[in-house]
Backbone as a ProteinNet text record, in pm:
[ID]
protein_1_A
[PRIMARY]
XXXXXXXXXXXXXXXXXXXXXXXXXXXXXXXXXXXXXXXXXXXXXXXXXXXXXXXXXXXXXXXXXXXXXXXXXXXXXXXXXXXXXXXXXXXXXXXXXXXXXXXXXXXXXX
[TERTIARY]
-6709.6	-6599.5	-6485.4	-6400.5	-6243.5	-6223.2	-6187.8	-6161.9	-6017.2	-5997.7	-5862.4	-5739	-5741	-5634.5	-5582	-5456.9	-5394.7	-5473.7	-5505.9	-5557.3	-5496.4	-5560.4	-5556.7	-5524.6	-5443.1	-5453.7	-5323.3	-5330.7	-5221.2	-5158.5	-5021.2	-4973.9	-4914	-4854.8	-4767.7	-4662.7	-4549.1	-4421.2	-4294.9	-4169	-4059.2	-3988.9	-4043.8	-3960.6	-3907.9	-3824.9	-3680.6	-3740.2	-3703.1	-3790.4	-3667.3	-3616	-3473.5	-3390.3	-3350.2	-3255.6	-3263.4	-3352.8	-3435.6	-3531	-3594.5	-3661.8	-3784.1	-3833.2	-4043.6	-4097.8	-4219.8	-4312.8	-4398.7	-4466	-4525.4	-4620.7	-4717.5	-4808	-4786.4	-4793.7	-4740.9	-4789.9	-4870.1	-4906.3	-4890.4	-4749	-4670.4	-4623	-4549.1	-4509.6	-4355.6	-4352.8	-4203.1	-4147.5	-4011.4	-3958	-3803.6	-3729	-3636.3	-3595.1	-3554.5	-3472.2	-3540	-3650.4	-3696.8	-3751.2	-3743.8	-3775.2	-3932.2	-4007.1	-4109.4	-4189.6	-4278.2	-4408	-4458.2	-4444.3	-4512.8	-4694.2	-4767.1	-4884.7	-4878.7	-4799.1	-4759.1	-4703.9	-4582.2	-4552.9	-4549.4	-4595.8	-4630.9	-4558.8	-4460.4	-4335.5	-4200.6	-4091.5	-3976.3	-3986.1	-3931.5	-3918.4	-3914.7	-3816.5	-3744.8	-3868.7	-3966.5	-4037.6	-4204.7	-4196.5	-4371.5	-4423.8	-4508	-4583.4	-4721.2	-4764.9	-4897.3	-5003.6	-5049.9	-5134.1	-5092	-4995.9	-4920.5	-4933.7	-4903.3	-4924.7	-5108.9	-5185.6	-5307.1	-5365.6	-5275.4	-5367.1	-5289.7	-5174.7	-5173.6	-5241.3	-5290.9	-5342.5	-5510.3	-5570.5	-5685.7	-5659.7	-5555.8	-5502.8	-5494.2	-5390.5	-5419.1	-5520.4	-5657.6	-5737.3	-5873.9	-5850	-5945.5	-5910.7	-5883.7	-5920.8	-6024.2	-6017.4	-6098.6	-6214.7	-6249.8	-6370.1	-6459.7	-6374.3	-6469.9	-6513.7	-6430.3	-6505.1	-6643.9	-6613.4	-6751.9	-6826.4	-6862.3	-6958.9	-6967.5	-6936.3	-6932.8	-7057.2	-7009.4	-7139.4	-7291.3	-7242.8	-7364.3	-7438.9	-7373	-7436.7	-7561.5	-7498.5	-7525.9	-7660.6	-7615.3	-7735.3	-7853.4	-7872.3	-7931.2	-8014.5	-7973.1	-8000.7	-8135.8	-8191.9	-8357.6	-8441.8	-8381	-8447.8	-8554.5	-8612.3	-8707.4	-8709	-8683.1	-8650.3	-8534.5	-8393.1	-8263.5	-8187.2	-8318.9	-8304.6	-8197.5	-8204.9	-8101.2	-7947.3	-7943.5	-7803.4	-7772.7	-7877.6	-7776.9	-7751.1	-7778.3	-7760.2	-7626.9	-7588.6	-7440.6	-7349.5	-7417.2	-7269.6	-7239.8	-7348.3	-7306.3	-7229.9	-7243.8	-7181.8	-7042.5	-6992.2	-6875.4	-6822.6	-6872.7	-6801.2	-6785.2	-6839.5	-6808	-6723.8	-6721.5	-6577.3	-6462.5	-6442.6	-6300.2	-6253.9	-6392.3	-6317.2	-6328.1	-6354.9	-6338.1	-6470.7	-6534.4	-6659.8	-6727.9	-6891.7	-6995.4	-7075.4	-7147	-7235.5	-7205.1	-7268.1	-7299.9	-7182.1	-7082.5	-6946.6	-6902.7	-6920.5	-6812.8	-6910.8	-7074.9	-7138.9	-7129.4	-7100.1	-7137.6	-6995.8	-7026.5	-6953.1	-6867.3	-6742	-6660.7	-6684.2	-6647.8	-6674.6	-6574.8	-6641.2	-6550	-6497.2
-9846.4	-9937.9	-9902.9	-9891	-9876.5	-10029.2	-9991.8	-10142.7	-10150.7	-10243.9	-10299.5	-10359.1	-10242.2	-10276.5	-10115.4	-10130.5	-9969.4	-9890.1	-9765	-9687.7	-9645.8	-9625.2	-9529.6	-9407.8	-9320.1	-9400.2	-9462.1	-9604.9	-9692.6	-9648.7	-9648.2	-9554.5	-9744	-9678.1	-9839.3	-9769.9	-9855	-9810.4	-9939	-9870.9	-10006.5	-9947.4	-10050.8	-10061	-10156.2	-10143.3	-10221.6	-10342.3	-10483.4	-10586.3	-10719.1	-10713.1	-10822.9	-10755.9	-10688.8	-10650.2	-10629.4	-10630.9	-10659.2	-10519.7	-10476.7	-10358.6	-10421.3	-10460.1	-10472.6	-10403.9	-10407	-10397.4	-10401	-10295.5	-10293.8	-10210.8	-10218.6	-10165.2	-10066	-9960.1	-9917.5	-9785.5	-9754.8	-9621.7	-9513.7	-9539.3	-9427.8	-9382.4	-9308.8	-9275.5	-9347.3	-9435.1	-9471.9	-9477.6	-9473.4	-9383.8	-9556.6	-9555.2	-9650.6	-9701.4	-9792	-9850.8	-9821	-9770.2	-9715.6	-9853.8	-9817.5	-9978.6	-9957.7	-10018.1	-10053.5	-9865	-9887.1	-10019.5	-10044.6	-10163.1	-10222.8	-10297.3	-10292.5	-10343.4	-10495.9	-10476.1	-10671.6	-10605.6	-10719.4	-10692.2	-10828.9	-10722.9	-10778	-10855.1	-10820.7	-10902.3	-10810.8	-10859	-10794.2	-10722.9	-10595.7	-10494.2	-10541.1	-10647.7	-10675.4	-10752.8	-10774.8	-10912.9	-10870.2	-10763.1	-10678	-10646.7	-10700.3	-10682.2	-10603.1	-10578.2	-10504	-10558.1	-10687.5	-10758.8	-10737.4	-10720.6	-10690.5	-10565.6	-10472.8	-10338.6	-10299.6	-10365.1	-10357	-10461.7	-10537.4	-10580.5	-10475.6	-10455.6	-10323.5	-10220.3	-10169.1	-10048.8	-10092.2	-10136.2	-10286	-10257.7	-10370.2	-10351.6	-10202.9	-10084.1	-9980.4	-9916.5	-9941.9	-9870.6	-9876	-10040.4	-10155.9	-10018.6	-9927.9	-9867.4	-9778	-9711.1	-9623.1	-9687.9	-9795.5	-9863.2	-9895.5	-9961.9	-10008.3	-9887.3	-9764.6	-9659.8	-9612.4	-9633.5	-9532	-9630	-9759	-9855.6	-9888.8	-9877.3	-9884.9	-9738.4	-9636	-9515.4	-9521.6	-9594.1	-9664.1	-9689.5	-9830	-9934.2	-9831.9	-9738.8	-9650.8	-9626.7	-9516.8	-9425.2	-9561.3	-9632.8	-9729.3	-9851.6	-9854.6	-9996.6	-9995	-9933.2	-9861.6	-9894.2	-9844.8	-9847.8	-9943.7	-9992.1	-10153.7	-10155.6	-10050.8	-10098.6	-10113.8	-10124.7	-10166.3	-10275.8	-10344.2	-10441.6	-10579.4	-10577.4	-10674.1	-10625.8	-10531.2	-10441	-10411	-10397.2	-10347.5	-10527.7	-10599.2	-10771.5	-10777.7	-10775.4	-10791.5	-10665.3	-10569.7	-10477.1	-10529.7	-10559.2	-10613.3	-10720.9	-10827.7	-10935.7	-10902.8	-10778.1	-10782.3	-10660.4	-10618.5	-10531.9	-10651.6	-10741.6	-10830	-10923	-10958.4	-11022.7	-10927.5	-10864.6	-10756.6	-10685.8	-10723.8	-10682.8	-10806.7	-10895	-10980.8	-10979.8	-10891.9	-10832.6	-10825.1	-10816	-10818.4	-10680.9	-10648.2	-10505.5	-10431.3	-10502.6	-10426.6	-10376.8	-10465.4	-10433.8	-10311.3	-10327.9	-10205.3	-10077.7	-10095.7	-9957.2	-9891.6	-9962.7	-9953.7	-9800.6	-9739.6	-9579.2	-9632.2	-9546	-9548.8	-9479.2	-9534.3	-9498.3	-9362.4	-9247.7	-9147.8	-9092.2
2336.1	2360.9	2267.2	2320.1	2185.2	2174.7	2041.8	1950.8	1969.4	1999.7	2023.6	1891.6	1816.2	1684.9	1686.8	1629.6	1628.8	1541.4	1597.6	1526.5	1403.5	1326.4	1155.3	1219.5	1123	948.2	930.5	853.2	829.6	728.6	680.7	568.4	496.5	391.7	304.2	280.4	308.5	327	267.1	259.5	277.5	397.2	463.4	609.4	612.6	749.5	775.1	863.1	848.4	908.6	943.3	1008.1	1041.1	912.7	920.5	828	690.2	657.9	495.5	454.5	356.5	322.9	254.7	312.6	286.8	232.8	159.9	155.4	268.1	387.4	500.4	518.8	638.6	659.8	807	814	961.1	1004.7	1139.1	1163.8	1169.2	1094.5	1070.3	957.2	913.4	764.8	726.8	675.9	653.6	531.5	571.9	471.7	433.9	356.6	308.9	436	490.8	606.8	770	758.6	892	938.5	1094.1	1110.1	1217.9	1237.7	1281.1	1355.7	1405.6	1450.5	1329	1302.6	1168.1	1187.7	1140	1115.1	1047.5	952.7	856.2	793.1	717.4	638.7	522.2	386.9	285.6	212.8	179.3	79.2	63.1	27.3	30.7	-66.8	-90.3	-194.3	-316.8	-344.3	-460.1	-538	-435.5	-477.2	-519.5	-441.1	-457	-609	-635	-741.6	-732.8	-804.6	-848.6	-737.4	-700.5	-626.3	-489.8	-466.9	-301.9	-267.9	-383	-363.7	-336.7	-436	-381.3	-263.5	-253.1	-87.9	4.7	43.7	81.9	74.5	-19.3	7.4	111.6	66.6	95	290.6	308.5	443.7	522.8	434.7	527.3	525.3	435.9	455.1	563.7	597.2	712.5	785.4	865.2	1030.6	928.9	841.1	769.7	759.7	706.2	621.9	746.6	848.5	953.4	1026.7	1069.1	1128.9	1056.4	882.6	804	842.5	833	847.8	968.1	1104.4	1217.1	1226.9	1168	1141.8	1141.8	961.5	895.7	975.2	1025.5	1120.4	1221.6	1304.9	1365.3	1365.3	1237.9	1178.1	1111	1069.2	1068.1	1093.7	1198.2	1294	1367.6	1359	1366.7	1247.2	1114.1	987.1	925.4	914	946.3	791.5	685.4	535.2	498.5	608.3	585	653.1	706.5	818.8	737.8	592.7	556.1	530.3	496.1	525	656.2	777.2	896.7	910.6	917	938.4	911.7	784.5	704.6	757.3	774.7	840.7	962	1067.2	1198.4	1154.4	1063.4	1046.8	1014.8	883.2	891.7	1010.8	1082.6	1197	1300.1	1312.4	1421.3	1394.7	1244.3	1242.7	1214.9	1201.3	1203.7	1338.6	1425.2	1535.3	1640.1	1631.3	1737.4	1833	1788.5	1932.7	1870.9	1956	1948.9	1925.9	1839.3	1835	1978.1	2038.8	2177.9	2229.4	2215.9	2287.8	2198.3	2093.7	1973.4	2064.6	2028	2060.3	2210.9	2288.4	2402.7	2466	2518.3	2531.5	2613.6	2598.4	2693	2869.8	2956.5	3078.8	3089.9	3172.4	3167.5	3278.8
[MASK]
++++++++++++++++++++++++++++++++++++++++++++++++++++++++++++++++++++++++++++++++++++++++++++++++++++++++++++++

């Protein structure tokens, strides 16, 4: 199944957002005044601190984290001595994507 959020990799940028220069998250590489497709944006330039800059980084790295553990999950889910770790990965792959195991694993039709 394709997961329905823009694909990675998310870059952190100051992009252009109603007229203003952000702090943003976006699938693209941006550069001073460029304006969208944006992912969120974090806080205005002037205003970004140390904690904004790391939930940013945090934020663009979610398409990365969930693909390696979407893996995990994978290679795993058989294992009968990791049966409390595959529990909690399904738990956080199913809330980050809205869907159910089955739905994330299930192949695309071709």
């Amino acid at each position: 199944m394709r997961l329905k959020f823009t694909p990675g990799p998310w870059n952190i940028g100051i992009g252009n957002h109603e007229g203003e220069d952000w702090l943003c998250i976006s699938p693209s590489v941006l550069k001073i005044g460029d304006t969208g497709p944006l992912i969120c944006v974090i806080s205005h330039k002037h205003a970004a601190n140390s904690t904004d800059v790391n939930n940013a980084r945090l934020i663009a790295a979610a398409p990365d984290m969930l693909e390696a553990l979407i893996s995990i999950y994978k290679e795993f889910k058989d294992d009968d001595m990791k049966q409390f770790s595959v529990k909690c990965w399904r738990i956080i792959i199913e809330r980050a994507t809205g869907m159910t195991i089955n739905e994330i694993l299930q192949e695309e039709p071709k």
